[in-house]
VOBA-1610 file (N, C-alpha, C; in pm, whole numbers, padded with zeros to 5 digits, always signed):
BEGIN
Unk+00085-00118+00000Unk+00000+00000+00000Unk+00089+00125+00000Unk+00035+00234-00122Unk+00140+00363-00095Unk+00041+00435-00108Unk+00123+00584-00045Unk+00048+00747-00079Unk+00166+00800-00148Unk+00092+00887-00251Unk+00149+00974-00329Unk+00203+01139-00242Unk+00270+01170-00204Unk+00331+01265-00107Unk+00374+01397-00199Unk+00413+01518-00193Unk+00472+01631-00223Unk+00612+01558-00262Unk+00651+01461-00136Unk+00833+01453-00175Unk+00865+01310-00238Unk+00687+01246-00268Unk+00732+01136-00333Unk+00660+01030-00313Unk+00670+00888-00347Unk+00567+00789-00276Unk+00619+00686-00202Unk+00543+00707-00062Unk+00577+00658+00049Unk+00463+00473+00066Unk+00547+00378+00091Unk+00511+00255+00119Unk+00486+00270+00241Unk+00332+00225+00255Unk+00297+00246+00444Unk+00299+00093+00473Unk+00250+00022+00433Unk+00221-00127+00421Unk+00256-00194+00335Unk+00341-00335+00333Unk+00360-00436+00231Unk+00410-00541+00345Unk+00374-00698+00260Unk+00386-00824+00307Unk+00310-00812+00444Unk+00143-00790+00454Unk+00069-00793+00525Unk-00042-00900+00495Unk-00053-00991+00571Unk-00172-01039+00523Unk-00250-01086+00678Unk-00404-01153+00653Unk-00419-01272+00753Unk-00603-01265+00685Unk-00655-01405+00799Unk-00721-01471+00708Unk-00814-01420+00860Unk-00995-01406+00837Unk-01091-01408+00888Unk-01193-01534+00894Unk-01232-01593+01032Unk-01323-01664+00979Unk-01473-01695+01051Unk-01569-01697+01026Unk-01654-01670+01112Unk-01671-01688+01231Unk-01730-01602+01341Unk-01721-01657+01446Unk-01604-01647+01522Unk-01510-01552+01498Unk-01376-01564+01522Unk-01297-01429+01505Unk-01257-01404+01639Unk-01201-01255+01661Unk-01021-01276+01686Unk-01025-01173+01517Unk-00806-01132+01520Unk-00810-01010+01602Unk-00730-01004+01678Unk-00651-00837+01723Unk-00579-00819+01625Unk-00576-00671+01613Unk-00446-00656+01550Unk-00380-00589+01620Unk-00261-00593+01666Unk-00169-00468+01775Unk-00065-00430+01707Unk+00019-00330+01756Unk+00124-00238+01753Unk+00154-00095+01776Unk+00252-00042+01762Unk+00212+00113+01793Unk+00156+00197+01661Unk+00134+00338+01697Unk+00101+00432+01656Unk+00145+00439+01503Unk+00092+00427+01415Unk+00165+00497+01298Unk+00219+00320+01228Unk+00199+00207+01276Unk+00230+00125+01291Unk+00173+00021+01080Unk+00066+00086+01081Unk-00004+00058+00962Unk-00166-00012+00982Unk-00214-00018+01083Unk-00274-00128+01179Unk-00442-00034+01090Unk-00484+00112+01122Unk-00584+00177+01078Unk-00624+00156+00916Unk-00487+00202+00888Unk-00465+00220+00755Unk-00530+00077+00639Unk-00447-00037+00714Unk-00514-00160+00665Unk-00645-00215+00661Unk-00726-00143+00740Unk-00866-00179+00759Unk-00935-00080+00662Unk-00930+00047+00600Unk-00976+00106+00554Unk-00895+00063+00437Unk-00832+00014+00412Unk-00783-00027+00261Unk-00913-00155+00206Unk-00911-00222+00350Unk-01019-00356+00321Unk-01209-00247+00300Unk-01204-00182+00352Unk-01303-00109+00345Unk-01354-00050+00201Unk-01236+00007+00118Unk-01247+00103+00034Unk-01278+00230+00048Unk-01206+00242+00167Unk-01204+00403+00195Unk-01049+00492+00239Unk-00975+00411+00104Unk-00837+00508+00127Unk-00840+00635+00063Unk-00776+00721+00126Unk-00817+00923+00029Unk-00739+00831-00076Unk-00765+00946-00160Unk-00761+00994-00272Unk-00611+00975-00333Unk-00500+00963-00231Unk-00354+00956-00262Unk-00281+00811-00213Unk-00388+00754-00175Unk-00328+00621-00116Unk-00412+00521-00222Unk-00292+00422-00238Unk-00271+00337-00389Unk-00266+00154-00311Unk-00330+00074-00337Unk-00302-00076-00310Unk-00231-00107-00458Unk-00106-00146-00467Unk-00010-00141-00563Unk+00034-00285-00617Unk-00018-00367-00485Unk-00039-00509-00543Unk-00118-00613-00447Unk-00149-00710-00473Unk-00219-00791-00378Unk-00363-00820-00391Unk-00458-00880-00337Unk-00550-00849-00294Unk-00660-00890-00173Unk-00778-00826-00186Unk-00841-00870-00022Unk-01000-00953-00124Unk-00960-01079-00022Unk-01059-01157-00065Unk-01223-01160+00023Unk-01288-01178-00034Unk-01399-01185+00071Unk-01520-01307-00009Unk-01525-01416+00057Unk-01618-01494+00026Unk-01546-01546-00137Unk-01419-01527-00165Unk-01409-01619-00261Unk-01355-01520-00399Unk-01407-01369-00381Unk-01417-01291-00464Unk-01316-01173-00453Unk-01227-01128-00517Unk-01134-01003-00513Unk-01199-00886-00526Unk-01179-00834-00372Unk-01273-00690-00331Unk-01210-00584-00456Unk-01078-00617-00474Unk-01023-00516-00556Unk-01053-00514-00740Unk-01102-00597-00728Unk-01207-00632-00925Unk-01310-00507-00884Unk-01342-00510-00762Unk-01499-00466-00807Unk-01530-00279-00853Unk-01614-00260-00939Unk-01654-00113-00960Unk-01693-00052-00802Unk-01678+00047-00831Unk-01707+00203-00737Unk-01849+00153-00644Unk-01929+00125-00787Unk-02073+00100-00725Unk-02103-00046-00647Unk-02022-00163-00703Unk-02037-00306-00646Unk-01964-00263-00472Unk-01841-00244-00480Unk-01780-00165-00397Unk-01865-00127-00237Unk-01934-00044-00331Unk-02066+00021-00214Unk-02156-00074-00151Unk-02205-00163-00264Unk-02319-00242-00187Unk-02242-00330-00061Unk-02107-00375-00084Unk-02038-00483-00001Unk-02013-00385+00111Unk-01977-00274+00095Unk-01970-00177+00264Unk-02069-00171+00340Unk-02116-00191+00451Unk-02190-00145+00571Unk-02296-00285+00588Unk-02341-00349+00452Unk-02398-00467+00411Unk-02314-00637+00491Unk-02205-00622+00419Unk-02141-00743+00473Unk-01972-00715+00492Unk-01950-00608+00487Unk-01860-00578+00611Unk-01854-00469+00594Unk-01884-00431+00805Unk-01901-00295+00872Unk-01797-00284+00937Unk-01751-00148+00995Unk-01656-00058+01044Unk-01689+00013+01155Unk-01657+00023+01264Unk-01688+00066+01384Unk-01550+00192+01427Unk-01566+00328+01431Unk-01424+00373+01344Unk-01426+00424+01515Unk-01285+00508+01529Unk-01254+00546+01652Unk-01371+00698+01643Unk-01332+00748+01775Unk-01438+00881+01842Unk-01532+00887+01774Unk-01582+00804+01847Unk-01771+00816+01774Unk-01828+00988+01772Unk-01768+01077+01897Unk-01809+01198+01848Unk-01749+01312+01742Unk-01663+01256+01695Unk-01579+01297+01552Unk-01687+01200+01442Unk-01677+01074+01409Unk-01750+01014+01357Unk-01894+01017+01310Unk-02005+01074+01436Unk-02110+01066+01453Unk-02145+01237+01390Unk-02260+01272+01293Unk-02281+01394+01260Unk-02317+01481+01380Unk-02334+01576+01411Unk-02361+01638+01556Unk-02504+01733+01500Unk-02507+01748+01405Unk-02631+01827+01379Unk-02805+01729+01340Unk-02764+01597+01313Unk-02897+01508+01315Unk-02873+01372+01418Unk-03044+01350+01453Unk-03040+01301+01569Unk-02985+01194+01517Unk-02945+01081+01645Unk-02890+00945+01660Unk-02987+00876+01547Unk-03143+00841+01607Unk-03224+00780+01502Unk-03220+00767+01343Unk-03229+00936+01305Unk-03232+00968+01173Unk-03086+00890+01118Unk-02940+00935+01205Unk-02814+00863+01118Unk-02820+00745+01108Unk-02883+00616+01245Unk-02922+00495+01215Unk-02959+00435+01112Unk-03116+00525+01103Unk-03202+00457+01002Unk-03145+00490+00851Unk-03050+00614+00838Unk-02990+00634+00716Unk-02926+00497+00702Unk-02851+00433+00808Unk-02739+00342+00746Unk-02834+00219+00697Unk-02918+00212+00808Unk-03047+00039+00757Unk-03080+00130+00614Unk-03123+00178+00577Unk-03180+00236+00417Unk-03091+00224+00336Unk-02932+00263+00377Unk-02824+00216+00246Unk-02804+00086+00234Unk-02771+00022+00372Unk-02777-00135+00390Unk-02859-00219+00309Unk-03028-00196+00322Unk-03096-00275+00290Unk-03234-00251+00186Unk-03207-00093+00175Unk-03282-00030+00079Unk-03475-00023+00147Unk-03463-00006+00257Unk-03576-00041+00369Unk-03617+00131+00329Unk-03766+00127+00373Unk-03844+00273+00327Unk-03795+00357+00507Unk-03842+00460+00498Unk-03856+00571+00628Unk-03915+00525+00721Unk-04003+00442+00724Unk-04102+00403+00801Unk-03994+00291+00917Unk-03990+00166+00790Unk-03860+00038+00816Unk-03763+00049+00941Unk-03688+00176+00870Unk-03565+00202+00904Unk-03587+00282+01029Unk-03686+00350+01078Unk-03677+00395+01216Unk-03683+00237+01282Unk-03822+00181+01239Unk-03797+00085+01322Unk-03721-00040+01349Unk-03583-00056+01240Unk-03469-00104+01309Unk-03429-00026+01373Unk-03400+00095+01353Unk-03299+00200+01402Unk-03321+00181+01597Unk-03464+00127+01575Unk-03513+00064+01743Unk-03456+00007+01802Unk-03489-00106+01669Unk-03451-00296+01704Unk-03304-00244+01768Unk-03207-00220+01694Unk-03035-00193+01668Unk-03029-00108+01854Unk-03081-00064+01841Unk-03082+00019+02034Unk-03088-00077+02114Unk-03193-00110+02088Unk-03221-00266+02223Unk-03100-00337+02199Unk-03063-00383+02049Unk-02928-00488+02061Unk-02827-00446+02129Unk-02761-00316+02116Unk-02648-00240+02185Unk-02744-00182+02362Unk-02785-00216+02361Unk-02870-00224+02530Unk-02859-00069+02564Unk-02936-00025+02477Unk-02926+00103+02542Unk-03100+00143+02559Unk-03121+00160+02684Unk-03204+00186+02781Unk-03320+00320+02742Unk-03486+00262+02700Unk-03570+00396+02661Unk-03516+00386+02499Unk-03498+00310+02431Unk-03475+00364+02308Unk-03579+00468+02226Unk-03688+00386+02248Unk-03731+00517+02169Unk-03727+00662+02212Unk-03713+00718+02336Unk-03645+00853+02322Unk-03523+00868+02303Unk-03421+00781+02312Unk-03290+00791+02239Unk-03289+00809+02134Unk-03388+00756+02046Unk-03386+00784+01875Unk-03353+00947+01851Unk-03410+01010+01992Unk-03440+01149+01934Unk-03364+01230+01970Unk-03290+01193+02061Unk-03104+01266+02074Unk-03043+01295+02030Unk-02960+01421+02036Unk-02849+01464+01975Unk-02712+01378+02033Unk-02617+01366+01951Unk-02477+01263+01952Unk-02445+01375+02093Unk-02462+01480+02155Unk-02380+01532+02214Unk-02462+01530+02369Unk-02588+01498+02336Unk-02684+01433+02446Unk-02625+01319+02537Unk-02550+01246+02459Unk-02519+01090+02509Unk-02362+01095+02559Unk-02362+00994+02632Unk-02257+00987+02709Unk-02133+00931+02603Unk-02018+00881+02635Unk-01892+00820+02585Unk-01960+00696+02525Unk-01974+00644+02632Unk-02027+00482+02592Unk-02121+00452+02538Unk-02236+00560+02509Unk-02336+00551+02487Unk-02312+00580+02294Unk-02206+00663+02274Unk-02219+00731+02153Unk-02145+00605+02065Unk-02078+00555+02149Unk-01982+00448+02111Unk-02090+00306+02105Unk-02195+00322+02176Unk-02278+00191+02118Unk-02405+00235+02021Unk-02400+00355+01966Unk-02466+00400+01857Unk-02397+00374+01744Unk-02230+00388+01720Unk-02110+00343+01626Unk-02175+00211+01637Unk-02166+00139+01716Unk-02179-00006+01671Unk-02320-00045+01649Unk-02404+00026+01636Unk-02541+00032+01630Unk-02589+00035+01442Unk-02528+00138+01455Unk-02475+00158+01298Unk-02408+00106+01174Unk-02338-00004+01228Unk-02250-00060+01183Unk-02323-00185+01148Unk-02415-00247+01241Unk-02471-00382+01270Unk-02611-00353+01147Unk-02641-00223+01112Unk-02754-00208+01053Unk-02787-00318+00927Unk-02680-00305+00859Unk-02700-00388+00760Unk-02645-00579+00745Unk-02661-00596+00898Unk-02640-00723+00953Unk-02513-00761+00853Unk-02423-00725+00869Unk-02239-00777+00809Unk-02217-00926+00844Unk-02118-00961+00769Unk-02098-01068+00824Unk-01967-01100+00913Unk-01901-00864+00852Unk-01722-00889+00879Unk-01764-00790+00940Unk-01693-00787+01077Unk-01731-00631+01165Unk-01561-00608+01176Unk-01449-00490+01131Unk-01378-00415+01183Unk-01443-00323+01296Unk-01333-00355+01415Unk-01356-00246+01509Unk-01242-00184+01541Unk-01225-00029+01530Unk-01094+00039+01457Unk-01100+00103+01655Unk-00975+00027+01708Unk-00997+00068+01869Unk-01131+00112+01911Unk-01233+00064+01935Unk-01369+00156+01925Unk-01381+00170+02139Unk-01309+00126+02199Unk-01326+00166+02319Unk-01209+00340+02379Unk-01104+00333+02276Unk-01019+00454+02291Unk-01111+00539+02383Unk-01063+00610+02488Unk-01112+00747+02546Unk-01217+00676+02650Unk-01206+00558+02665Unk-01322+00546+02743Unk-01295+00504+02887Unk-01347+00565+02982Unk-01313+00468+03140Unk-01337+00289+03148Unk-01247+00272+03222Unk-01261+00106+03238Unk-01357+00054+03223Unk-01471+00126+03324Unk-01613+00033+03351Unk-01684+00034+03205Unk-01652+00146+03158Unk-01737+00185+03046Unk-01708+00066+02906Unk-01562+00059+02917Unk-01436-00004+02810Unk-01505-00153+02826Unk-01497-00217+02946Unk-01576-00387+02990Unk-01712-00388+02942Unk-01778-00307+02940Unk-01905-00292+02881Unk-01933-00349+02756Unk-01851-00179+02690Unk-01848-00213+02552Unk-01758-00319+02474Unk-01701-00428+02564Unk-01601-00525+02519Unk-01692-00637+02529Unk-01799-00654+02668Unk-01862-00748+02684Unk-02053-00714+02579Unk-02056-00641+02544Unk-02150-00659+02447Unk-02105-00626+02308Unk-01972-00630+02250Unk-01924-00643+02146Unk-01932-00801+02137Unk-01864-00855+02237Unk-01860-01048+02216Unk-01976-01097+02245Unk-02092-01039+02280Unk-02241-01134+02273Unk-02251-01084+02149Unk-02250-00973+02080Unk-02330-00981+01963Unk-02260-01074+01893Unk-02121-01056+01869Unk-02056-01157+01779Unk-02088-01314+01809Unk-02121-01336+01901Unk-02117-01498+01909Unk-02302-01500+01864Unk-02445-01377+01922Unk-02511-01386+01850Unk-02554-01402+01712Unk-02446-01303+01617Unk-02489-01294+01500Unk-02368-01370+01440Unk-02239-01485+01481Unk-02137-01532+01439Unk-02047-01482+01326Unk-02030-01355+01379Unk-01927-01245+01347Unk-01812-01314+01323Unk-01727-01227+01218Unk-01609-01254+01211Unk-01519-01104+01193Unk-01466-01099+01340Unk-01446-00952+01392Unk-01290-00939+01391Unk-01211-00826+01363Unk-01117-00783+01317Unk-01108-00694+01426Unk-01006-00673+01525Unk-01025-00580+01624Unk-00909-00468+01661Unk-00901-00389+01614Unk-00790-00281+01633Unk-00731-00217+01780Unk-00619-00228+01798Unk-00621-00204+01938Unk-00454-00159+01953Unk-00444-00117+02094Unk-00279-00080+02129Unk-00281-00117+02280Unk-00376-00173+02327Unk-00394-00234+02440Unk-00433-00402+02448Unk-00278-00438+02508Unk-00287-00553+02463Unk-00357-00640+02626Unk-00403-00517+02714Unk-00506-00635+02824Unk-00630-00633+02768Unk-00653-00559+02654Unk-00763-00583+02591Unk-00805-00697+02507Unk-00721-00736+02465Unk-00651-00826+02376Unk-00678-00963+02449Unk-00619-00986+02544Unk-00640-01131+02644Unk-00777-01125+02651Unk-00865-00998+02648Unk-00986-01058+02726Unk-01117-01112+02587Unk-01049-01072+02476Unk-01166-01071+02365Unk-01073-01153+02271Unk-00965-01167+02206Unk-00955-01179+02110Unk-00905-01401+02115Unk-00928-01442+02012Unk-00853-01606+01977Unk-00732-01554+01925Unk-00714-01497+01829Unk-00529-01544+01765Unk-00547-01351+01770Unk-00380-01337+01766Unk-00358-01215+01762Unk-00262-01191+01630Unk-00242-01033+01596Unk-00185-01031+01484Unk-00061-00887+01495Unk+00022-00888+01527Unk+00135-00820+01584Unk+00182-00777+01457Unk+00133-00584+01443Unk+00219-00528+01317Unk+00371-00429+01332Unk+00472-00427+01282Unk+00537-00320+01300Unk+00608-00255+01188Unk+00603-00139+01155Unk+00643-00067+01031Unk+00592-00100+00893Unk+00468-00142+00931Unk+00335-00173+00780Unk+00371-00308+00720Unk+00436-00410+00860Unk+00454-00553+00812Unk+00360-00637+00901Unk+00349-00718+00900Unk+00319-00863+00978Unk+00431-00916+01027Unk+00469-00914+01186Unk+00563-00932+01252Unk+00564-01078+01316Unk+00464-01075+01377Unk+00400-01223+01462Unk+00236-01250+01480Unk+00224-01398+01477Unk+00107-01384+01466Unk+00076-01522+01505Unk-00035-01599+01568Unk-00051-01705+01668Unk-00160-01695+01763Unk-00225-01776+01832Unk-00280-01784+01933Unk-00272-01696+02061Unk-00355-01620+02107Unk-00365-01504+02197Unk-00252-01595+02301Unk-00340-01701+02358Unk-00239-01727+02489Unk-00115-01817+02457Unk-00062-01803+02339Unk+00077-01908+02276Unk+00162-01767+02269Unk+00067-01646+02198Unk+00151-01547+02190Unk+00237-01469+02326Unk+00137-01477+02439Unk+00145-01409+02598Unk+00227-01483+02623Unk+00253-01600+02635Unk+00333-01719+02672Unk+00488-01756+02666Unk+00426-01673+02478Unk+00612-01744+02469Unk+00602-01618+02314Unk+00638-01518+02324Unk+00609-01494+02196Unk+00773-01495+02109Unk+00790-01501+01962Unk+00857-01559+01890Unk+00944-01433+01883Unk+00898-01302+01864Unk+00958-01181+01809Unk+01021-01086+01914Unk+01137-01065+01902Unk+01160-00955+02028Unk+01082-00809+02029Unk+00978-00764+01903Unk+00935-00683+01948Unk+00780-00688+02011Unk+00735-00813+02017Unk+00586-00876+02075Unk+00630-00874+02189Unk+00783-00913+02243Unk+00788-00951+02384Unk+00880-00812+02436Unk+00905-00727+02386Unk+00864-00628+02422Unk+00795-00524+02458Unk+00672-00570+02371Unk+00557-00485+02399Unk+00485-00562+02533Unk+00486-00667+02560Unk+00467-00760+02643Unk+00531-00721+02780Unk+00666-00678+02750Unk+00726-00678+02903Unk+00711-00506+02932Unk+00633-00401+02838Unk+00621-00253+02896Unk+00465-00280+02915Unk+00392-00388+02935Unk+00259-00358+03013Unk+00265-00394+03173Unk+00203-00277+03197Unk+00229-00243+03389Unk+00133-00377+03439Unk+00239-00398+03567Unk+00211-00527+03648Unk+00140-00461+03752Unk+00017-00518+03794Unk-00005-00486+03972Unk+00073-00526+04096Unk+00118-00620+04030Unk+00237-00700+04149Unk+00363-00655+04131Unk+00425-00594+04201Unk+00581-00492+04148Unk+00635-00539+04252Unk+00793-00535+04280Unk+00839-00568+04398Unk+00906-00503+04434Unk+00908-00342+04459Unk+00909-00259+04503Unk+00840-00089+04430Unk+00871+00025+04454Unk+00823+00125+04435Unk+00858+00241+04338Unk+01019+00194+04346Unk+01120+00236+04208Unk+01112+00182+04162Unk+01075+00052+04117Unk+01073-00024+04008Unk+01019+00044+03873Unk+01094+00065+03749Unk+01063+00129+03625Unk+00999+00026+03525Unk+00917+00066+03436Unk+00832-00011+03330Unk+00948-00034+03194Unk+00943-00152+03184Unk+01023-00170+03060Unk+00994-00085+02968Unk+01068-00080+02851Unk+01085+00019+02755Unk+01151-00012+02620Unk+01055-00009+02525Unk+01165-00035+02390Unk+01296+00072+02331Unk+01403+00044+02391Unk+01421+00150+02315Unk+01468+00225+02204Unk+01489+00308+02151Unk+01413+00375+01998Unk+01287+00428+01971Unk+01271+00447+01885Unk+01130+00484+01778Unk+01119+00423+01642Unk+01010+00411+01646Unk+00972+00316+01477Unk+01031+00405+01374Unk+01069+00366+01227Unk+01102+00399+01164Unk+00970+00506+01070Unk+01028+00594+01014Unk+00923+00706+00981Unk+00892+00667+00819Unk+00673+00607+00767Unk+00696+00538+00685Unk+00811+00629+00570Unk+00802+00539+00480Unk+00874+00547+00326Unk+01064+00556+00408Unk+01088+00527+00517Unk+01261+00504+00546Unk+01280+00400+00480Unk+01371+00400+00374Unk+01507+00283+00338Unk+01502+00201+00414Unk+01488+00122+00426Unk+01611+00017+00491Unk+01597-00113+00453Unk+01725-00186+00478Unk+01746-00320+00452Unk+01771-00381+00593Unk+01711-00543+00564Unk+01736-00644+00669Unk+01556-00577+00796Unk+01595-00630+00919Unk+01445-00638+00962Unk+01463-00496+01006Unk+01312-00445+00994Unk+01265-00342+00992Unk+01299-00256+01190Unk+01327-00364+01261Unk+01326-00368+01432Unk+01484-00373+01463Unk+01561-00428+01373Unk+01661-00433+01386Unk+01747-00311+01431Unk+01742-00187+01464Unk+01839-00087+01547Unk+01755-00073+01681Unk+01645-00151+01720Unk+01604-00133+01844Unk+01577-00266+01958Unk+01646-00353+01812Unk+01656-00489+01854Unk+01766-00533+01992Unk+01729-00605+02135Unk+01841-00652+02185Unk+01919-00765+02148Unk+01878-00851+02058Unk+01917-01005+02011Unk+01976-00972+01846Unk+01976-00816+01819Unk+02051-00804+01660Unk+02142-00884+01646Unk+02177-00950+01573Unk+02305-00987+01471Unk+02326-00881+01363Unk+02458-00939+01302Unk+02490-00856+01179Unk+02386-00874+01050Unk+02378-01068+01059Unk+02270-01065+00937Unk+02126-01021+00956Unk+02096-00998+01057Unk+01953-00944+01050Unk+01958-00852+01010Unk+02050-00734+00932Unk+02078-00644+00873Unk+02101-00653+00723Unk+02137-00767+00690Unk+02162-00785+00489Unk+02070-00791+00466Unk+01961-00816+00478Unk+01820-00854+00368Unk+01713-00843+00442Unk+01614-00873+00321Unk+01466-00880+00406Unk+01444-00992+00480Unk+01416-00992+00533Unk+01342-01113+00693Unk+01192-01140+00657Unk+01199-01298+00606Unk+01083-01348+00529Unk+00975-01389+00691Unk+00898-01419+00673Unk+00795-01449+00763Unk+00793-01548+00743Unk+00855-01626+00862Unk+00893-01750+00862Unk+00726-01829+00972Unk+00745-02015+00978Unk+00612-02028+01070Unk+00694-02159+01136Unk+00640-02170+01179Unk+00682-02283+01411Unk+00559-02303+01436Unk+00492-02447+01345Unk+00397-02532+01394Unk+00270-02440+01349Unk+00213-02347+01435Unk+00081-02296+01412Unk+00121-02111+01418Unk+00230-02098+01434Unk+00251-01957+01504Unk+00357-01891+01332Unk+00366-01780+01324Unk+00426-01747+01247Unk+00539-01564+01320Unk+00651-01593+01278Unk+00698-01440+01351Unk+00831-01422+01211Unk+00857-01287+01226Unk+00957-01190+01095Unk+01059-01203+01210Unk+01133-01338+01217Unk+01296-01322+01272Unk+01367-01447+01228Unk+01469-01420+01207Unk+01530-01532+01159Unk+01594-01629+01248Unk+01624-01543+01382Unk+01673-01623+01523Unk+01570-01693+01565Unk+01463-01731+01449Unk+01331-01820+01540Unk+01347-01909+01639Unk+01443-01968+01622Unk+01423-02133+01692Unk+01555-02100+01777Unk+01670-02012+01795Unk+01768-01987+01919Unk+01699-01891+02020Unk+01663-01812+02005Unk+01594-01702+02072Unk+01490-01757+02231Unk+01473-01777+02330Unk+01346-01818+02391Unk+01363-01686+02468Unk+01185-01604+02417Unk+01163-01504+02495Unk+01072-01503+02611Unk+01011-01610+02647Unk+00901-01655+02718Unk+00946-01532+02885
//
């Protein structure tokens, strides 16, 4: 995947892949800037205007999303796979009520009349459990609380009953109690409607509590990737088990004790470089992890981008 830039064209993503299957929730983690957003709105068909998929493609049900016209395009968005995007109050219009944006999405979804579509726009309230719906219909986005605006995003999303739900961090900004909420009625609906959910995140205790296999990106690659608790366990990549050893413990054994730390910064996209992309922030570098590209190698069911696979134990 590239954008066309003022100083040139920058590769945000390449040698990314992974597979969805019903009923069955990927994380995807890494940091900031990492490629993790970017990839979901590529699967979407909603990259601007300067960002290019340059090779590859995203399959869905058998069929290359990337064949299809502008207009086929459209019907497969919000229909059979929805997007749940971050700050629902950035996201959400602020000048029409909750109801009216609902029932807009059931009417693109399913081509349902005015009448229809309020009354999913109902049904879709009760599913996300939000309390009095029908005077919620008639709220402004700025009426409702964090959590509340955030289960209207997913309210919205569900309209046209999908079969692929991306959720692009959709708890960000939210307090704990609020965050368990919306984590624990994200996984009833999915096991209700046997979702096959894609879950964006940078919090990886979020991660243990929702997701089966996880999918570890860094610098717009596929780094590691495996079973949630194979990955916690023992993970393959020194930068998974780094990210692993800077999440804060409740049990510390004393008061100075400092939080691990990677250290460096990711590379800024479109940087040069040869050999693995982690390699100047790596503690286990060699020289050759520096000549070439570092293929994505696999160990039984687990797959990780290092070539020290099998000397390395980071557990």
């Amino acid at each position: 995947m590239e954008f066309q830039t003022p100083t040139g064209t920058v590769a945000a993503v390449n040698e990314f892949s992974l597979t969805l299957q019903p009923g069955e929730t990927v994380a995807l983690v890494g940091e900031s800037g990492s490629g993790k957003s970017v990839s979901c709105l590529a699967v979407m068909g909603l990259l601007p205007p300067s960002g290019l998929i340059s090779s590859g493609s995203i399959l869905f049900n058998g069929e290359d999303l990337l064949s299809f016209d502008s207009n086929r395009r459209r019907r497969v968005r919000g229909k059979d796979i929805a997007m749940i995007f971050q700050e629902p109050m950035t996201s959400l219009n602020p000048v029409f009520r909750v109801g009216n944006q609902i029932a807009e999405a059931t009417q693109v979804a399913s081509g349902a009349g005015k009448v229809d579509s309020m009354k999913r726009a109902k049904e879709l309230l009760d599913l996300v459990r939000i309390s009095d719906a029908e005077s919620r219909l008639k709220n402004y986005p700025h009426e409702m609380s964090g959590g509340m605006r955030q289960r209207i995003m997913i309210a919205m999303a569900l309209a046209g009953k999908p079969s692929v739900l991306i959720a692009d961090e959709p708890t960000t900004a939210l307090d704990v109690t609020v965050q368990a909420q919306i984590l624990e009625l994200l996984a009833d609906i999915q096991k209700e409607m046997d979702l096959a959910m894609l879950f964006v995140t940078h919090d990886l205790g979020v991660v243990a509590g929702i997701a089966d296999r996880v999918c570890v990106m860094y610098a717009g690659q596929k780094v590691e990737m495996g079973g949630v608790n194979e990955v916690y366990e023992r993970p393959l990549m020194p930068y998974t088990a780094g990210l692993l050893s800077s999440v804060p413990r409740l049990m510390r054994t004393g008061r100075s004790d400092r939080l691990t730390t990677i250290p460096g910064s990711s590379p800024e996209p479109g940087t040069h470089r040869t050999g693995c992309a982690f390699a100047p922030r790596c503690t286990y570098v060699q020289d050759i992890c520096r000549e070439g590209p570092i293929p994505l190698l696999t160990q039984q069911s687990r797959e990780a981008r290092c070539i020290r696979l099998d000397d390395l134990s980071l557990a």
